[in-house]
N, C-alpha and C positions, 0 to 999 in steps of 0.2 A: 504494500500500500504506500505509494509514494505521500511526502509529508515536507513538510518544510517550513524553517521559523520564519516569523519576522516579526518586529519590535516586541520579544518577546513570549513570542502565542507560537506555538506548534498547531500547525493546521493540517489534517488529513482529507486528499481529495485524490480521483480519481481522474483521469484524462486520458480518452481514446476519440481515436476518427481519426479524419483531417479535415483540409476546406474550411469553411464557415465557422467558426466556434457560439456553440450553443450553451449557456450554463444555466446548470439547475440549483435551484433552492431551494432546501425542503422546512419543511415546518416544524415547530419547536416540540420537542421530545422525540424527535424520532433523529433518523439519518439519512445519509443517502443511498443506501442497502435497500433501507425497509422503502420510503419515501421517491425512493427513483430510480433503482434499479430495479426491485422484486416486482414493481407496480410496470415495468415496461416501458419507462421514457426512455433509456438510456438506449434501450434494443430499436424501438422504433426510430428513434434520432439517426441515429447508425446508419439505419434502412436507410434513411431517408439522406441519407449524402454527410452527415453534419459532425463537427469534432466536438465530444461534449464534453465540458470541463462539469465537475460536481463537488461540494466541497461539505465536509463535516463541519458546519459551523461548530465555533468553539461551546466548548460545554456538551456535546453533542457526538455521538460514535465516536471515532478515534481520533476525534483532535484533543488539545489541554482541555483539563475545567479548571474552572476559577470556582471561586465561593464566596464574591464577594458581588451582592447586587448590582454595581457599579460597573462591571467588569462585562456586563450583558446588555448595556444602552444598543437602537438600532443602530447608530452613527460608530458605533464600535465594530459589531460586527458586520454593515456593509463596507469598513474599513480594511477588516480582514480579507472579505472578497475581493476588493479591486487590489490588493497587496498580493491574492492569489494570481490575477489574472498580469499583473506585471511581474511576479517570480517566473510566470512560465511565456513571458513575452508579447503577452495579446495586448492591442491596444484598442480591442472594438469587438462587440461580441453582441447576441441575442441573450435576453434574460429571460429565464421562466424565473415562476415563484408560484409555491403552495403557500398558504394560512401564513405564517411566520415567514416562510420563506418571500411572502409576496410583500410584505412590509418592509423587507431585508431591501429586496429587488428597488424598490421606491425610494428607499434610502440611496442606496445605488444611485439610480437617475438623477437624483437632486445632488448628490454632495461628489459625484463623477458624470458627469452628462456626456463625458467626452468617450466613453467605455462604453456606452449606451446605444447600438444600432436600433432594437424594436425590444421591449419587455412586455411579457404578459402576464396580470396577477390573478392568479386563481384561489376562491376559499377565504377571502380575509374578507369578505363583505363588504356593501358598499360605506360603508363609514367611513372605510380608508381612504379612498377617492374623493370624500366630500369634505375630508378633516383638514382644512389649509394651516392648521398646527405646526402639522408634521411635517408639511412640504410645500411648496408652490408648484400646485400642479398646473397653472397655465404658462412657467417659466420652463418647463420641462421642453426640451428638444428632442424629445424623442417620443413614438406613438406608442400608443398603451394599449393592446389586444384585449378585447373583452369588452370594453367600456360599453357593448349591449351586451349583458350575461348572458352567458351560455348557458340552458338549462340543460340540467340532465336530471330528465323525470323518473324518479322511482330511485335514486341513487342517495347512500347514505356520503357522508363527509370521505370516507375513508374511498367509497367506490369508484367517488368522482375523481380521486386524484390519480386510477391508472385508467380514464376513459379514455377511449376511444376517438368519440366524438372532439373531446379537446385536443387528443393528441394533432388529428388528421387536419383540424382546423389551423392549430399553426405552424405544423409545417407548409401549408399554405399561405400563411399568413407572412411567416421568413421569406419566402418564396425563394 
């Protein structure tokens, strides 16, 4: 499992494909095992042409944990992310994001707009989109997939995050 520090954090992420780099986000208590591989993003990415970077957020599968609240702000750990994506040389990439993962991702676009080709947030509800707290979403330069929800009828939280429907959507959506 390749890993690698910076400013003190040991981060574990995985990175296959080539071409386009895709990264996934996944949501808070889980990993990218459970979150993105077991659920088939990783395999259909693949399919579909794309390199996909995935990263154990800190606290989370096999990167450090910390224990101290502070140490888990969003702006810390989308910090770690673009630290991942310049350790391994990308300067521009597609963001997914689940539940946590999709708040991670927003973080992202706001405090790196430059790393940001197209993100799309899935599972965190619309509050996050409507909350100008946390970001300015009309300063954002980058488009946000979703912004008419996808439904997926009859799907509990956990089912929709290896659907189908989402999946085929953005890779369309990447194009």
């Amino acid at each position: 499992m390749p890993s690698f520090s910076a400013m003190g954090v040991d981060i574990a992420f995985l990175d296959v494909g080539s071409c386009d780099v895709v990264v996934l986000s996944h949501g808070c208590a889980s990993n990218k095992e459970v979150n993105l591989v077991e659920t088939g993003w990783v395999r259909h990415l693949l399919r579909a042409g794309y390199r996909v970077i995935a990263v154990d957020h800190r606290g989370h599968g096999n990167s450090q944990k910390f224990y101290k609240e502070a140490d888990y702000s969003l702006d810390i750990i989308a910090t770690d992310l673009a630290n991942t994506l310049r350790e391994l040389g990308i300067k521009e990439a597609h963001f997914i994001g689940y539940s946590m993962g999709a708040r991670t991702v927003l973080r992202v676009c706001s405090l790196f707009p430059d790393l940001v080709r197209r993100a799309s947030l899935g599972g965190a509800g619309d509050a996050v989109l409507k909350d100008r707290s946390s970001c300015d979403i009309d300063a954002l330069s980058v488009e946000i997939a979703g912004s008419q929800t996808l439904h997926l009828d009859g799907k509990d939280h956990m089912s929709a995050v290896g659907a189908q429907e989402w999946k085929q959507e953005l890779v369309e959506f990447f194009g």
